[in-house]
N, C-alpha and C positions, 0 to 999 in steps of 0.2 A: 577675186577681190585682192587687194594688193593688201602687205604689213601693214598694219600704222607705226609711226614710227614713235622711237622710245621720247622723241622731242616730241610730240603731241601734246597737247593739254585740251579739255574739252571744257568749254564755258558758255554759259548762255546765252543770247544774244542781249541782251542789258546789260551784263559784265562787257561786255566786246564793246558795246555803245560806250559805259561807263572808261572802259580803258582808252579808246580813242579820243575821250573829251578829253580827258587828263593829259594826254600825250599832245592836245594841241595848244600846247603854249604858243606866242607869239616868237618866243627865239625858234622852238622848234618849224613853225611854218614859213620864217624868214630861211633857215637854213635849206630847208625844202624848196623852195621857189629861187632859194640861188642857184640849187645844181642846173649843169649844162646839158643837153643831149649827150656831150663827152663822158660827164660824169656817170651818168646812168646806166650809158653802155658799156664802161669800164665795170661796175659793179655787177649789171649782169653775167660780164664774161669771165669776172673771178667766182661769181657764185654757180657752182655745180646744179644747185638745187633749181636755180631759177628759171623760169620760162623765157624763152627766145626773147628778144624784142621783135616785135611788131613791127616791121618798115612798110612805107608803100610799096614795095616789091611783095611782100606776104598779100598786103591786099588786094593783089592785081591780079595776084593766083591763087586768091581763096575762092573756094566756091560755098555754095548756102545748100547743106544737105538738111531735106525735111523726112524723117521717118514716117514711111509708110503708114504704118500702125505701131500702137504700144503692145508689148508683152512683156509677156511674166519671163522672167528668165529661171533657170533651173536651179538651185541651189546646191 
């Protein structure tokens, strides 16, 4: 199991609802819907933290793995 990190915060899922309604102001989702494909993928490639983007080249070579069975894993 990996650290959590010291940025963590753990909240509810109604706090998390509650904080996304607040965060969707009208300037806020106008600023959103102006970034470009450019802009996103500029922000991705300065963020360390963030996960790849998605291009159709990933989805051309993803595959769909189904697990066999569930188990318990060891602790």
């Amino acid at each position: 199991m990996t650290e959590k990190s010291e940025n963590t915060v753990r909240i509810s899922r109604d706090e998390a609802a509650r904080l996304a309604k607040e965060w969707a102001t009208p300037e806020n989702l106008a600023r959103l819907d102006a970034m470009t494909d450019e802009d996103i993928a500029a922000q991705i490639a300065a963020d360390p933290d963030a996960a790849p983007e998605l291009t159709d080249e990933w989805f051309e070579n993803a595959r769909l793995v189904i697990p066999l069975k569930s188990r318990k894993r060891a602790a």
